[in-house]
PDB file with one MODEL, atoms N, CA, C and O in Angstrom:
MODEL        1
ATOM      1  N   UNK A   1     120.625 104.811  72.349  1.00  0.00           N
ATOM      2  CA  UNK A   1     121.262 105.270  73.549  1.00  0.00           C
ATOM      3  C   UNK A   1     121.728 106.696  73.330  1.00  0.00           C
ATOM      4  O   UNK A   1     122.359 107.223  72.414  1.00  0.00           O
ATOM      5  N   UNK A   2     121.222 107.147  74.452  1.00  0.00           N
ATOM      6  CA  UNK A   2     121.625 108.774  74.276  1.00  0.00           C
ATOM      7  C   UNK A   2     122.904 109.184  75.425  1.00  0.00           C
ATOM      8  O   UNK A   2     122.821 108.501  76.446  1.00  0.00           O
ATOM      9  N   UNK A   3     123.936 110.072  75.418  1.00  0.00           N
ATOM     10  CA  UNK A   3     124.693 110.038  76.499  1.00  0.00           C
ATOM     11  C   UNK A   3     125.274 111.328  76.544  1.00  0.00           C
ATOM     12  O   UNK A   3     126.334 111.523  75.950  1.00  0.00           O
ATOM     13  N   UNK A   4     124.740 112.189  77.144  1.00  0.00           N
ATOM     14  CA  UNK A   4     124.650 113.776  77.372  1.00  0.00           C
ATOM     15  C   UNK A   4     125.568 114.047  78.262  1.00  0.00           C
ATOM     16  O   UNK A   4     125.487 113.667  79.430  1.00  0.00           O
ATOM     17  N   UNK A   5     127.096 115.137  77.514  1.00  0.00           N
ATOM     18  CA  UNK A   5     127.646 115.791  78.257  1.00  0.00           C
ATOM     19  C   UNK A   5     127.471 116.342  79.460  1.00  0.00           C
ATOM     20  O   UNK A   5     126.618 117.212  79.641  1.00  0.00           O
ATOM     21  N   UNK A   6     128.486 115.767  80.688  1.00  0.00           N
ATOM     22  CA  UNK A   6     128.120 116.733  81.798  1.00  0.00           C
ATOM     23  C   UNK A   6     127.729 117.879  81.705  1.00  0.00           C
ATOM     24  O   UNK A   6     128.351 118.673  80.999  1.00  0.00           O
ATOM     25  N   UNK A   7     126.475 118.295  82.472  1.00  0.00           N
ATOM     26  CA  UNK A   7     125.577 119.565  82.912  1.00  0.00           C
ATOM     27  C   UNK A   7     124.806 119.795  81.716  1.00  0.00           C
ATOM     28  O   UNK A   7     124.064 120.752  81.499  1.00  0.00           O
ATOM     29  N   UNK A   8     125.062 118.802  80.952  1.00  0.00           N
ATOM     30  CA  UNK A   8     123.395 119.372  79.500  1.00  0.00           C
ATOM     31  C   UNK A   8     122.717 118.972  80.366  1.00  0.00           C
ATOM     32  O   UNK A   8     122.967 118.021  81.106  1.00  0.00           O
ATOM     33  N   UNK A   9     121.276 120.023  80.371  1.00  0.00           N
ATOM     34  CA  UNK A   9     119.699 119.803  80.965  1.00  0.00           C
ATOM     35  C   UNK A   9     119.076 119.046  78.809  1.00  0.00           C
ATOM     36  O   UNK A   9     118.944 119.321  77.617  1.00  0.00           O
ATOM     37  N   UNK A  10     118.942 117.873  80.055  1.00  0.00           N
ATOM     38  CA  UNK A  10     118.073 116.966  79.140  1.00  0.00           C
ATOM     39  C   UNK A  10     116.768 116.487  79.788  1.00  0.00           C
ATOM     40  O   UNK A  10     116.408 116.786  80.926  1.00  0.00           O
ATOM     41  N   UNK A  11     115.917 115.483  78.679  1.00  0.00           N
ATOM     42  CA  UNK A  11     114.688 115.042  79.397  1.00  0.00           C
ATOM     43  C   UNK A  11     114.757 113.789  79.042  1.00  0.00           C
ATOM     44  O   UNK A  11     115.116 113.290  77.975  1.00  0.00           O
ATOM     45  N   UNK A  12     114.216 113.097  80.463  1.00  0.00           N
ATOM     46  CA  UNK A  12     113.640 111.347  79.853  1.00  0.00           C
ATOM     47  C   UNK A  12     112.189 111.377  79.680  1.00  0.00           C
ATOM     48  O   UNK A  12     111.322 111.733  80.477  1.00  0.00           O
ATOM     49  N   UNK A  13     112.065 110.809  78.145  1.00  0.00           N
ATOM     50  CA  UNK A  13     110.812 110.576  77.738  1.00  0.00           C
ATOM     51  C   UNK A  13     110.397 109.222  77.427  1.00  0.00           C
ATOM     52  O   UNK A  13     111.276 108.629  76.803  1.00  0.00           O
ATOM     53  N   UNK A  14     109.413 108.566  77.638  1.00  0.00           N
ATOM     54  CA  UNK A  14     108.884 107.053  77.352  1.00  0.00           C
ATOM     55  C   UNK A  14     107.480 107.557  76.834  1.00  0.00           C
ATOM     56  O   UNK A  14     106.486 107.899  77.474  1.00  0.00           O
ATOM     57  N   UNK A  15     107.696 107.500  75.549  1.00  0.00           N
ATOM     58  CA  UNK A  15     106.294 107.412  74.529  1.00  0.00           C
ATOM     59  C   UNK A  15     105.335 106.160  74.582  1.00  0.00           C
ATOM     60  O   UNK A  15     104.148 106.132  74.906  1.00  0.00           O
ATOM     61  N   UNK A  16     106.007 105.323  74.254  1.00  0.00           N
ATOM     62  CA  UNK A  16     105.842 103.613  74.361  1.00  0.00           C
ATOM     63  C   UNK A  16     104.329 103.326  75.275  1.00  0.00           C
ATOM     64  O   UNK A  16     103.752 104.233  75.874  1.00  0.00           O
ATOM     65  N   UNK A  17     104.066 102.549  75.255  1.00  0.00           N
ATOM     66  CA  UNK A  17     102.912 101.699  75.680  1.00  0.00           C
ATOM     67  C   UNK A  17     103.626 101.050  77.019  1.00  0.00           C
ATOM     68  O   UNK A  17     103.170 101.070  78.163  1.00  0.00           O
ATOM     69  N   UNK A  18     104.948 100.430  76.540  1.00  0.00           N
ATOM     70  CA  UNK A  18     105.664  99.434  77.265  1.00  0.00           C
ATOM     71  C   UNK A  18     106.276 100.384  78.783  1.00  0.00           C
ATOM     72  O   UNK A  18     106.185 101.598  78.968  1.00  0.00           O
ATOM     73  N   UNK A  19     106.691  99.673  79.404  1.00  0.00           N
ATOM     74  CA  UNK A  19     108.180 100.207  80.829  1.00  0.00           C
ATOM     75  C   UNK A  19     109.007 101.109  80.118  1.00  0.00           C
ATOM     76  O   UNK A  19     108.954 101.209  78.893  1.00  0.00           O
ATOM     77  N   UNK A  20     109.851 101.841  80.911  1.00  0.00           N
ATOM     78  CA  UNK A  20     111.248 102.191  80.214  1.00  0.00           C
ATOM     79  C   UNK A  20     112.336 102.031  81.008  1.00  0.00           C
ATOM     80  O   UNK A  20     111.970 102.704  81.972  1.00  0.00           O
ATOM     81  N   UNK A  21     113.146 101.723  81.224  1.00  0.00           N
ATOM     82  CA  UNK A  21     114.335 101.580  81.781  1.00  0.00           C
ATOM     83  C   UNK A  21     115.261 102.897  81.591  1.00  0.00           C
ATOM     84  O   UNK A  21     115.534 103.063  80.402  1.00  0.00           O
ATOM     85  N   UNK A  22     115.803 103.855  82.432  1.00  0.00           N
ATOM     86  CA  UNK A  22     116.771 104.591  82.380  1.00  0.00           C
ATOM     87  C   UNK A  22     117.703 104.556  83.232  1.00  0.00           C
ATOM     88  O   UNK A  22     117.287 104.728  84.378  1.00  0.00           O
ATOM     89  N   UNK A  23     119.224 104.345  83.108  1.00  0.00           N
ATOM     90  CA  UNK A  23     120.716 103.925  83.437  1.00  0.00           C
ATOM     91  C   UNK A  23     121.372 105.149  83.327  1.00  0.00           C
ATOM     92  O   UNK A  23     121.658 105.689  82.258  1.00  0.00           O
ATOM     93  N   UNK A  24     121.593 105.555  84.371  1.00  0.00           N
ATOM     94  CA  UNK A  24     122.371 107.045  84.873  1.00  0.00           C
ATOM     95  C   UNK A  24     123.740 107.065  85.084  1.00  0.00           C
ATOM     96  O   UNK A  24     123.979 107.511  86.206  1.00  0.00           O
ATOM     97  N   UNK A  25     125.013 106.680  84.292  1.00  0.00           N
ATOM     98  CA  UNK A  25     126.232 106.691  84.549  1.00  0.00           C
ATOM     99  C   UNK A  25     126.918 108.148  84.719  1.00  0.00           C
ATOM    100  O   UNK A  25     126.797 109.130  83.987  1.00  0.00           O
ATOM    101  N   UNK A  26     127.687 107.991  85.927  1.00  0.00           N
ATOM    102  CA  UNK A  26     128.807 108.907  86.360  1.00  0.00           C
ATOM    103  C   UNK A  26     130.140 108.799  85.819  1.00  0.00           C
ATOM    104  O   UNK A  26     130.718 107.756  86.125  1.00  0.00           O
ATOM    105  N   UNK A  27     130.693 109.507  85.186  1.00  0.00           N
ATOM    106  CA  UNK A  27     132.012 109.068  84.695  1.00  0.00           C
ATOM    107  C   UNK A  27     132.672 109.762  86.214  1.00  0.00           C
ATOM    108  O   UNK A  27     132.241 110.895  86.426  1.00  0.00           O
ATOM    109  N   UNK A  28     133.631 109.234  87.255  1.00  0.00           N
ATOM    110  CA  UNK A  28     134.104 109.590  88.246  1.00  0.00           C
ATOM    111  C   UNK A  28     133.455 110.692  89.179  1.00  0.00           C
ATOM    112  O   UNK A  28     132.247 110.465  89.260  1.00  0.00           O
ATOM    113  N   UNK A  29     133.769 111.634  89.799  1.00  0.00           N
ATOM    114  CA  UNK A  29     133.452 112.715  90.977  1.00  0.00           C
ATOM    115  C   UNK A  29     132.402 111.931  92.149  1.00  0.00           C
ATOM    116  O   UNK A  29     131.951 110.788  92.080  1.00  0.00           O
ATOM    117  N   UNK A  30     132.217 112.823  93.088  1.00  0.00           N
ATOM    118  CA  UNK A  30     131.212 112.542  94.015  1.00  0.00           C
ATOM    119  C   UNK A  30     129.764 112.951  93.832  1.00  0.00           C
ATOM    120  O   UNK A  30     129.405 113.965  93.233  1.00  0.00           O
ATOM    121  N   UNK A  31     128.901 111.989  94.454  1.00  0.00           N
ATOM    122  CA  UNK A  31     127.408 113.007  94.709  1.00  0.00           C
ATOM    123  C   UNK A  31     127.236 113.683  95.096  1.00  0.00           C
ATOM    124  O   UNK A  31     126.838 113.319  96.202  1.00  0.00           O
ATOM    125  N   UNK A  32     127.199 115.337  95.012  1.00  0.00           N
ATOM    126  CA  UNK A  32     126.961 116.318  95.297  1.00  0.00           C
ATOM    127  C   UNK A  32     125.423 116.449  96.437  1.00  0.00           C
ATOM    128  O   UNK A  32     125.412 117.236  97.384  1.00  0.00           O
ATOM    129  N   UNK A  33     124.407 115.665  96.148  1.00  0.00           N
ATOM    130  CA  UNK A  33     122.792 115.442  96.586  1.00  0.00           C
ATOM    131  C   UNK A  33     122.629 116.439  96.387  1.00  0.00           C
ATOM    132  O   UNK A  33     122.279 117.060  97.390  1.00  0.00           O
ATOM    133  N   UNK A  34     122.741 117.280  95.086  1.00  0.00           N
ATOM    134  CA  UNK A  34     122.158 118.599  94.484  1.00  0.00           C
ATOM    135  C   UNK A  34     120.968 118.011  93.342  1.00  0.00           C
ATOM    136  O   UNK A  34     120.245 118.803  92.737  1.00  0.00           O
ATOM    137  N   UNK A  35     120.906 116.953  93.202  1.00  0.00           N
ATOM    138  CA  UNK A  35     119.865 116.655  92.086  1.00  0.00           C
ATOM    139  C   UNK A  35     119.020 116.198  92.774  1.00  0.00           C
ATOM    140  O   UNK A  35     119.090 115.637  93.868  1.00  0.00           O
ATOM    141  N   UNK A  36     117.585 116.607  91.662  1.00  0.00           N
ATOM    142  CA  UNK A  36     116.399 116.834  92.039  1.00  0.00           C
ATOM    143  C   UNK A  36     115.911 117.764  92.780  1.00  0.00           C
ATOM    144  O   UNK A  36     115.093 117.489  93.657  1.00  0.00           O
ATOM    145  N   UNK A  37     116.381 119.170  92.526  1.00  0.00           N
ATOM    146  CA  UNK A  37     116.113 120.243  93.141  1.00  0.00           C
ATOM    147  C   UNK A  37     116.155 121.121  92.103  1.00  0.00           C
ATOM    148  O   UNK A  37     117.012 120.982  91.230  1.00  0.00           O
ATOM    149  N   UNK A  38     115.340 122.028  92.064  1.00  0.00           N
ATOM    150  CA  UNK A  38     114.937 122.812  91.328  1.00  0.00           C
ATOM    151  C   UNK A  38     115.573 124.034  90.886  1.00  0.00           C
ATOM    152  O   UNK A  38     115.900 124.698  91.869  1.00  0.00           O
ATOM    153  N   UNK A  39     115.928 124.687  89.600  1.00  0.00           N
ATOM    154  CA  UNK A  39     116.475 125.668  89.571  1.00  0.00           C
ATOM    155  C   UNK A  39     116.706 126.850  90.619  1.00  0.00           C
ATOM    156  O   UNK A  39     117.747 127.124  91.216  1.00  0.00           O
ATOM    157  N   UNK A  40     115.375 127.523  90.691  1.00  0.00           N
ATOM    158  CA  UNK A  40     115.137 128.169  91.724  1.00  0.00           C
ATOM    159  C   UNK A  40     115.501 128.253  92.940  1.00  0.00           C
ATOM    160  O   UNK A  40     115.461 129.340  93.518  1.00  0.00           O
ATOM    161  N   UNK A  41     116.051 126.785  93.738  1.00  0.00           N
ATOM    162  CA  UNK A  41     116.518 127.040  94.576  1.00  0.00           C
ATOM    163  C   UNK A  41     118.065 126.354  94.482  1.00  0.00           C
ATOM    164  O   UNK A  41     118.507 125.621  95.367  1.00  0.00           O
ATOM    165  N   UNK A  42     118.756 126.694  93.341  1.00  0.00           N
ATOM    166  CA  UNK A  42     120.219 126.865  92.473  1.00  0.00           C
ATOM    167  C   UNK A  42     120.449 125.061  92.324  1.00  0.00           C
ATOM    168  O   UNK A  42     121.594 124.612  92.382  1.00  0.00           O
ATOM    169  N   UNK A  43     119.612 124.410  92.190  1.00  0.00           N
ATOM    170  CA  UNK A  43     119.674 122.828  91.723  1.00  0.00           C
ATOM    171  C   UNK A  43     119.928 123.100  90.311  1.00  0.00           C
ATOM    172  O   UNK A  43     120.301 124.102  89.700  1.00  0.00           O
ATOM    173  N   UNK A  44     119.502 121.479  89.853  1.00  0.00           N
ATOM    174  CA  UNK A  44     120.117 121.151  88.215  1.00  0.00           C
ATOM    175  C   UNK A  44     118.756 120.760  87.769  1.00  0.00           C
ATOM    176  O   UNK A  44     118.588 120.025  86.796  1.00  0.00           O
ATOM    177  N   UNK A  45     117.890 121.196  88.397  1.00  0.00           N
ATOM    178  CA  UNK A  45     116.488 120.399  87.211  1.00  0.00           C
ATOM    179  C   UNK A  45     115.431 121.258  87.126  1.00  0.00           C
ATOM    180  O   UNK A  45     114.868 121.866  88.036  1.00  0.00           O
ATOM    181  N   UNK A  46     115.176 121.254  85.775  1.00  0.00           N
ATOM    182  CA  UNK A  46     114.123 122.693  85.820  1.00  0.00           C
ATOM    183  C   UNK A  46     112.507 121.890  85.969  1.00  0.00           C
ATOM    184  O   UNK A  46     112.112 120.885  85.378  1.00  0.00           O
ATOM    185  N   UNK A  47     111.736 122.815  87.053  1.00  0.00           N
ATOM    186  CA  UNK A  47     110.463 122.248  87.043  1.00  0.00           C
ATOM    187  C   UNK A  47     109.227 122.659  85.709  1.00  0.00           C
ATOM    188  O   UNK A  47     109.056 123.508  84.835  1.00  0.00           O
ATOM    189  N   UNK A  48     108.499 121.290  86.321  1.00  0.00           N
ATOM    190  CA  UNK A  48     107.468 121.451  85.048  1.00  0.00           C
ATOM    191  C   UNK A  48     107.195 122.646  84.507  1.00  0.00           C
ATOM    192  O   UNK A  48     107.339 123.026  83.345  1.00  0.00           O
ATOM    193  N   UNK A  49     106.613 123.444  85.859  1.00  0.00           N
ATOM    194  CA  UNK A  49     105.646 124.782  85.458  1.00  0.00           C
ATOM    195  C   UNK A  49     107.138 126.089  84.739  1.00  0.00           C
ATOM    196  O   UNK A  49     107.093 127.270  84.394  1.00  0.00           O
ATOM    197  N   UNK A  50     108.142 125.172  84.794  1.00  0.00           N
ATOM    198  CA  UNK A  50     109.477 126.475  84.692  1.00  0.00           C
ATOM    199  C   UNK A  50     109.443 125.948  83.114  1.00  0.00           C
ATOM    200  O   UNK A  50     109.305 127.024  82.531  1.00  0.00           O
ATOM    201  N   UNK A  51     109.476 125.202  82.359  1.00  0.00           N
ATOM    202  CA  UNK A  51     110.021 124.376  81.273  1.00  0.00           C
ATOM    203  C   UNK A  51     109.120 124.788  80.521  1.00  0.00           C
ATOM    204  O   UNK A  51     107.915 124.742  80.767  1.00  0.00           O
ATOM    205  N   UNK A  52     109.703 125.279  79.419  1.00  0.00           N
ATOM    206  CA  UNK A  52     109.240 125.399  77.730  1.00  0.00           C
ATOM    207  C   UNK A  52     107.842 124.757  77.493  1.00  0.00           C
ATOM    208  O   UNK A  52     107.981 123.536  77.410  1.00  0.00           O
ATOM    209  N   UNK A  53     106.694 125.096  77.371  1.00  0.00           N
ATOM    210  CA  UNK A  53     105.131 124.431  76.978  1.00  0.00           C
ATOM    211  C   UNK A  53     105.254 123.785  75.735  1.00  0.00           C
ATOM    212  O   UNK A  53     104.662 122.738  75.474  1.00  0.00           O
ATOM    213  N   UNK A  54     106.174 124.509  74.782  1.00  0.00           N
ATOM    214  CA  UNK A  54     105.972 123.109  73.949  1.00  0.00           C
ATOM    215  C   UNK A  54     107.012 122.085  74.054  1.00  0.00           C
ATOM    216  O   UNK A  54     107.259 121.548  72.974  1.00  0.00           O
ATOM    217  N   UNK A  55     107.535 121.761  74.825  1.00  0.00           N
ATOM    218  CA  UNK A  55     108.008 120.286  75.475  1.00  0.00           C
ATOM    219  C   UNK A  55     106.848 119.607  75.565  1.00  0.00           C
ATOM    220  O   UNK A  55     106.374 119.006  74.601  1.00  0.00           O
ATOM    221  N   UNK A  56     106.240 119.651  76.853  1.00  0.00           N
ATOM    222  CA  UNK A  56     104.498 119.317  76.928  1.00  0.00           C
ATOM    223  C   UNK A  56     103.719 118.940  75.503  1.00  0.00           C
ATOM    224  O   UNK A  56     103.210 117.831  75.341  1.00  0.00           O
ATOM    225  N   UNK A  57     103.693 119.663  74.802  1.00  0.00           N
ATOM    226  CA  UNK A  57     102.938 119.386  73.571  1.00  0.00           C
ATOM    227  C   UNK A  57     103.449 118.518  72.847  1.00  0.00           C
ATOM    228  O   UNK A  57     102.858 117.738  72.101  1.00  0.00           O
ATOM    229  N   UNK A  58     104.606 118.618  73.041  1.00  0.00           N
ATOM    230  CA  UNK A  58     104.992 117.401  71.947  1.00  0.00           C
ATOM    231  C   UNK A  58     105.531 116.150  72.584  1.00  0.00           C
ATOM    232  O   UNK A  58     106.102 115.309  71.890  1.00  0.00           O
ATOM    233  N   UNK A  59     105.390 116.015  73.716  1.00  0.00           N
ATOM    234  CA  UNK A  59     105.320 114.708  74.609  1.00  0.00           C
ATOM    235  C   UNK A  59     103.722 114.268  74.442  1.00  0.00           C
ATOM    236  O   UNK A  59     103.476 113.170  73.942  1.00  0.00           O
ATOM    237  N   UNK A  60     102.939 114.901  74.750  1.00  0.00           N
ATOM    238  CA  UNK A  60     101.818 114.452  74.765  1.00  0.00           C
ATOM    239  C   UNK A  60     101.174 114.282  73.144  1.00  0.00           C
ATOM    240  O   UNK A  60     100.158 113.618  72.935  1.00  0.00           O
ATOM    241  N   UNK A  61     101.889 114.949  72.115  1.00  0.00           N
ATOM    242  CA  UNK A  61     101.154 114.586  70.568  1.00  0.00           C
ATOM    243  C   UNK A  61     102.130 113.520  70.254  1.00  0.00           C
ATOM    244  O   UNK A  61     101.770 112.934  69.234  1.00  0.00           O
ATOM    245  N   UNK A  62     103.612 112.882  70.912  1.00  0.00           N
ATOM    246  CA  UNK A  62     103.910 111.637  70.192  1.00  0.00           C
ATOM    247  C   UNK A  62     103.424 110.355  71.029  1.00  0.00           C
ATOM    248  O   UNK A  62     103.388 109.178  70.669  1.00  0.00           O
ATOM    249  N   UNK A  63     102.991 111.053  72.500  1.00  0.00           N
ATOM    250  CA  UNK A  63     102.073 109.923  73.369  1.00  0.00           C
ATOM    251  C   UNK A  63     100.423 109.486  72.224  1.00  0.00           C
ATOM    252  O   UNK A  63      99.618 108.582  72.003  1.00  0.00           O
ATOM    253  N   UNK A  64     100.652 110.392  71.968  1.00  0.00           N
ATOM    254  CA  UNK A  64      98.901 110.288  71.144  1.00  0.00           C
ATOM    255  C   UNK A  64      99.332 109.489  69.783  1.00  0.00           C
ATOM    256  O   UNK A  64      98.819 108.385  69.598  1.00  0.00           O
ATOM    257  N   UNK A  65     100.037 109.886  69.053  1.00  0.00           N
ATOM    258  CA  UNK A  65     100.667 109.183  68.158  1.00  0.00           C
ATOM    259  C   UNK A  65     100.294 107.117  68.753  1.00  0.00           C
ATOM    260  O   UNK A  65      99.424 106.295  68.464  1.00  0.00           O
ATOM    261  N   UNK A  66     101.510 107.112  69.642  1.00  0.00           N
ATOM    262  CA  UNK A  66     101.542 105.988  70.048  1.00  0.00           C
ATOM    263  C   UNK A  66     100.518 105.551  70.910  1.00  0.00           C
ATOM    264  O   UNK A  66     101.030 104.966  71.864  1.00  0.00           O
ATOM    265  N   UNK A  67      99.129 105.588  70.991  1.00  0.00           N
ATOM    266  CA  UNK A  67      98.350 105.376  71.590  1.00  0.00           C
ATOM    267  C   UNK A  67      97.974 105.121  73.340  1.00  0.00           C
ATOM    268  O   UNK A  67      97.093 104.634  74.049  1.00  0.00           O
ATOM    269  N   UNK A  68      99.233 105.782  73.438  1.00  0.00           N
ATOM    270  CA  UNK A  68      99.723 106.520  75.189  1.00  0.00           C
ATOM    271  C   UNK A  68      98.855 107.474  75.734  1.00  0.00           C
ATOM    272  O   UNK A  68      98.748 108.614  75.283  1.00  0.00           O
ATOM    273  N   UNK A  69      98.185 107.004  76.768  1.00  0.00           N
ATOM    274  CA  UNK A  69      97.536 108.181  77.651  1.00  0.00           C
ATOM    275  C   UNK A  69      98.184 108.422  78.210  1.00  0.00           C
ATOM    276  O   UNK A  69      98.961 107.624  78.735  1.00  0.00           O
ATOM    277  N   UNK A  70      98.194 110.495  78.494  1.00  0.00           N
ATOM    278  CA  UNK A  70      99.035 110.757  79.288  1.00  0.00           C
ATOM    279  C   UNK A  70      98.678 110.671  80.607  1.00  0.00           C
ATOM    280  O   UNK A  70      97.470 110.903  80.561  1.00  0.00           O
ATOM    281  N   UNK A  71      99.012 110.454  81.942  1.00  0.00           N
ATOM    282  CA  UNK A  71      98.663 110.463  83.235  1.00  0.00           C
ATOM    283  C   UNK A  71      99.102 111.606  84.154  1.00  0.00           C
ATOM    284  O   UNK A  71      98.747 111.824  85.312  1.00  0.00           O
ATOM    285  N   UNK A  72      99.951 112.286  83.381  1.00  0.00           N
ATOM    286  CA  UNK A  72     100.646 113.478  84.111  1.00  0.00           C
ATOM    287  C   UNK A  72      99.237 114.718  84.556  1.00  0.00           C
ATOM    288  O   UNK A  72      98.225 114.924  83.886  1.00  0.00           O
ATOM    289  N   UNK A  73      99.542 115.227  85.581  1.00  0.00           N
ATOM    290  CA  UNK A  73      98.387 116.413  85.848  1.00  0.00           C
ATOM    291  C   UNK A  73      99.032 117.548  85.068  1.00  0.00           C
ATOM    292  O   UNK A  73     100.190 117.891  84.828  1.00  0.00           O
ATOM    293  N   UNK A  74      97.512 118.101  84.693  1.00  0.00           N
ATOM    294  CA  UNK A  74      98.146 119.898  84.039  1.00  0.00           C
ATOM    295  C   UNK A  74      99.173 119.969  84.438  1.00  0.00           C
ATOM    296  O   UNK A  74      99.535 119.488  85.512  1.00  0.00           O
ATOM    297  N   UNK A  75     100.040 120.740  83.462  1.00  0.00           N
ATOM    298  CA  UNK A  75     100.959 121.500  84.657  1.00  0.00           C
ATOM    299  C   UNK A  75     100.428 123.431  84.789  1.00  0.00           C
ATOM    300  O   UNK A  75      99.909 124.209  83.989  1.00  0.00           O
ATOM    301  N   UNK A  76     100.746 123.512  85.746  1.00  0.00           N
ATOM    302  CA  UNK A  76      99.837 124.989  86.140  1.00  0.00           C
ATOM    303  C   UNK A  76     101.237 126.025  86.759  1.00  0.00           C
ATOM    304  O   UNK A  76     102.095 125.743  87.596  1.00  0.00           O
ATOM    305  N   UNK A  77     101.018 127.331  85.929  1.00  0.00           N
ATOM    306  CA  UNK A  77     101.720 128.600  86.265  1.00  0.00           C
ATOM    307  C   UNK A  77     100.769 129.096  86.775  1.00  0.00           C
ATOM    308  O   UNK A  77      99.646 128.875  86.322  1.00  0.00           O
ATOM    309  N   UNK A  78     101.021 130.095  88.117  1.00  0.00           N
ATOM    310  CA  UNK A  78     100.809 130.892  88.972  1.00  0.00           C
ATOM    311  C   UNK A  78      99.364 130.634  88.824  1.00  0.00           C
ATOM    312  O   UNK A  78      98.573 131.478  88.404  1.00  0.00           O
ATOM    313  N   UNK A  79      99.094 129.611  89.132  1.00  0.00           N
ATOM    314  CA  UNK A  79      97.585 129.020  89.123  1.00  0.00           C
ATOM    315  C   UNK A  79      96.464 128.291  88.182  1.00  0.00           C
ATOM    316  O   UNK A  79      95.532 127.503  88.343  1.00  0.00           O
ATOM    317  N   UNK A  80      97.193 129.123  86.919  1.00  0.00           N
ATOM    318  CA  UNK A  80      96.386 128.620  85.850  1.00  0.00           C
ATOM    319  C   UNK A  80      97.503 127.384  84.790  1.00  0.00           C
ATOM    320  O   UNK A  80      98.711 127.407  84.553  1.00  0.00           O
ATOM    321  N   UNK A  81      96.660 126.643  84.472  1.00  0.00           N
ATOM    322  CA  UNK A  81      96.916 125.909  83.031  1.00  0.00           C
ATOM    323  C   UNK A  81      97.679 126.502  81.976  1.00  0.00           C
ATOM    324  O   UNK A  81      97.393 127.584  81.464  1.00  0.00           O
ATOM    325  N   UNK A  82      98.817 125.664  81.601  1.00  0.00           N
ATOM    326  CA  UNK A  82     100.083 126.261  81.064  1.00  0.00           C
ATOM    327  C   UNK A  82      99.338 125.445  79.579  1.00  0.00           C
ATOM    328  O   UNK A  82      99.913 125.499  78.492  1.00  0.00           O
TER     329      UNK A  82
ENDMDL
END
């Protein structure tokens, strides 16, 4: 169990073969409905094509590890393959 200080940008990853289950606790405040919006337009979640490439690489070499195909599409900057 992992449990990340308010406003750390983290990632959920499922390597596994299996489901994953992820449980999102609020310690008190309100929903803002600012999540799931993208930096860019001053949200809390950075998009694919915005995020570090080797994130990507090493999601997809411990998917390979674990005999996980990935299903995700490229992800693509300003047109091309990141």
């Amino acid at each position: 169990m992992f449990s990340p200080p308010e406003m750390l940008y983290h990632n959920h990853f499922n390597t596994g073969p299996g489901p994953a289950r992820l449980l999102a606790l609020r310690w008190g405040g309100e929903f803002t409905g600012v999540m799931n919006i993208g930096e860019r337009d001053y949200g809390d979640q950075i998009e694919y094509e915005d995020e570090d490439p080797e994130i990507r690489k090493e999601f997809e070499a411990e998917c390979r590890k674990n005999g996980v195909e990935v299903g995700m599409p490229p992800v693509t900057r300003h047109g091309r393959a990141v």
